[in-house]
C-alpha distance (Angstrom), angle and dihedral (degrees) to the residues before:
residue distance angle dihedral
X1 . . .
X2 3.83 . .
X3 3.95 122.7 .
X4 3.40 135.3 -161.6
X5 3.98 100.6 -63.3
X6 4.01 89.6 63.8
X7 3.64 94.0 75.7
X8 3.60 139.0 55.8
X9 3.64 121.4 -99.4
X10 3.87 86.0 -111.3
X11 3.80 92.0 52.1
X12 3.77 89.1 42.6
X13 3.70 85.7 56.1
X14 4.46 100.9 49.7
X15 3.84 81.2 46.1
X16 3.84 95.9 53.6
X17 4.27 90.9 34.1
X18 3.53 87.4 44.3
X19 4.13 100.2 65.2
X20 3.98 89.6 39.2
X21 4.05 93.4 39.5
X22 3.63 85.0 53.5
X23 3.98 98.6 54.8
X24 4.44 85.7 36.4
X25 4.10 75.9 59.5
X26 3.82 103.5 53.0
X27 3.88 87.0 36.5
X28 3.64 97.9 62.6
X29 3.48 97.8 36.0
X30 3.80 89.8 83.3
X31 3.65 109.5 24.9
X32 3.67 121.9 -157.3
X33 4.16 124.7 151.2
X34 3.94 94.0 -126.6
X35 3.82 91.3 34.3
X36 3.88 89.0 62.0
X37 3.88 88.8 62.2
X38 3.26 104.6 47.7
X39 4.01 85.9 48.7
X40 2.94 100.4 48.5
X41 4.11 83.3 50.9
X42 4.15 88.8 53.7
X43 3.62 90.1 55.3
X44 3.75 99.1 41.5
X45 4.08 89.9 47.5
X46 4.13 88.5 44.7
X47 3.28 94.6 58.9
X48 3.77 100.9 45.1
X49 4.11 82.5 48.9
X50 3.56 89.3 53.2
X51 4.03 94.1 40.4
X52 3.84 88.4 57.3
X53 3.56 110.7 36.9
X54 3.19 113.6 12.9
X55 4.20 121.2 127.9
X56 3.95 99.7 -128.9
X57 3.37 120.4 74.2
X58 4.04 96.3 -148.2
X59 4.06 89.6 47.6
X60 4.12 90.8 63.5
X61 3.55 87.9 42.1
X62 3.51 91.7 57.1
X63 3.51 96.9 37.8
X64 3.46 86.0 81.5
X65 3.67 92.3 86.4
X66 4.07 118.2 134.1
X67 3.52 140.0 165.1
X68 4.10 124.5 44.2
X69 3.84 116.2 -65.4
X70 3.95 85.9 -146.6
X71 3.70 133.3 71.9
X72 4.06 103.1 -114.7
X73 3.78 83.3 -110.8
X74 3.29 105.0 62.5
X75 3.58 124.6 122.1
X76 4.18 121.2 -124.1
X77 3.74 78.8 -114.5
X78 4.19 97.7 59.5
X79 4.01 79.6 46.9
X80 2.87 109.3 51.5
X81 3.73 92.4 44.5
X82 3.83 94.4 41.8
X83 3.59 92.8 55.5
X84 3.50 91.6 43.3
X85 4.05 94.9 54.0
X86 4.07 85.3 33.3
X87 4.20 86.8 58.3
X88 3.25 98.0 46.1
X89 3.55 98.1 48.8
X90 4.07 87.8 52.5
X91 3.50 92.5 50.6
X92 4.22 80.4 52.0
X93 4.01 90.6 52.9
X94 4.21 81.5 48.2
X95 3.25 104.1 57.7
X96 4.09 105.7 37.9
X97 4.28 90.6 42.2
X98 3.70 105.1 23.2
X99 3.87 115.8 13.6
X100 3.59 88.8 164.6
X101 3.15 96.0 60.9
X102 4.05 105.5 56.0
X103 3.41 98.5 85.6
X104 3.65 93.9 61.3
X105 3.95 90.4 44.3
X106 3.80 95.0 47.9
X107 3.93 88.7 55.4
X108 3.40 102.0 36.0
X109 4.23 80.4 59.2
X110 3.74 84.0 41.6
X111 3.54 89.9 53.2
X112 3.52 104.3 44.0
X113 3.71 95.9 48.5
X114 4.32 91.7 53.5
X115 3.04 87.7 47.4
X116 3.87 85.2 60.7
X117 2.99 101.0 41.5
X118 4.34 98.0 52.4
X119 3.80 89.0 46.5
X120 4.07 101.3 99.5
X121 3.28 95.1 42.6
X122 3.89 116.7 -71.6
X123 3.99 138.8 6.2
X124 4.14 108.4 -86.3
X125 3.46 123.0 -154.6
X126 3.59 102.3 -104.4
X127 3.90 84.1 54.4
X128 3.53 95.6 58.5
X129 3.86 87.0 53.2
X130 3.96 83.7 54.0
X131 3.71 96.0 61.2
X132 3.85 101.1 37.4
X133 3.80 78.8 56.8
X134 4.06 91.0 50.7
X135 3.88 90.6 42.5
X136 4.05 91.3 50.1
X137 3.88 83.1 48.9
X138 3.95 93.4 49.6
X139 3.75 83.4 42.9
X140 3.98 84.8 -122.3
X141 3.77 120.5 143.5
């Protein structure tokens, strides 16, 4: 299993931005004041889950992920493509240094951002759109 010294600092980075890009995604897909806490909550929560317990080594390392991978100004459009290009550049890292490994990345993003996406109450539309968009990105059907 790799760890944290196998990749770049760059790669390091997309992999980390990727999990909490992907949640920042599904979270602003369907704005609501209230909804933002309690998202913001699901991710925290996930990650702590995932930091503890989880099977793959490299997952709870990365599950140490905080902070927002976007500027406050950002638009949904610089997200959504950020996390997008971030995603897909982890999944890159993945597979040339630690093939064994995607799989537990690409659900651990998968994870996070469903989690986001059920916390206030119910998947909308809008965050359905969010995740096909992560999925594509993890190159997950």
């Amino acid at each position: 299993m790799a760890t944290k010294s196998d990749f770049t600092p760059e790669e390091w980075e997309a992999l980390q931005k990727g999990i909490t890009g992907a949640g920042m995604l599904v979270a602003i897909s369907d704005k609501g004041f209230f909804d933002t806490f309690k998202e913001a909550n699901a991710l925290a929560k996930h990650l702590a889950q995932a930091q503890k317990e989880n099977d793959n080594a490299l997952v709870r390392e990365l599950a140490t992920a905080h902070g927002k991978p976007f500027g406050i100004t950002a638009s949904p459009a610089e997200i959504e493509q950020g996390t997008r290009e971030t995603l897909e550049r982890a999944v890159a890292a993945l597979q040339a240094k630690a093939p064994d490994d995607a799989a537990a990345y690409r659900q651990l993003v998968l994870d996070v951002a469903e989690s986001v996406a059920e916390a206030a109450g119910g998947v909308a539309p809008t965050e359905t759109e969010a995740l096909a968009t992560i999925r594509a990105a993890l190159g997950s059907t």
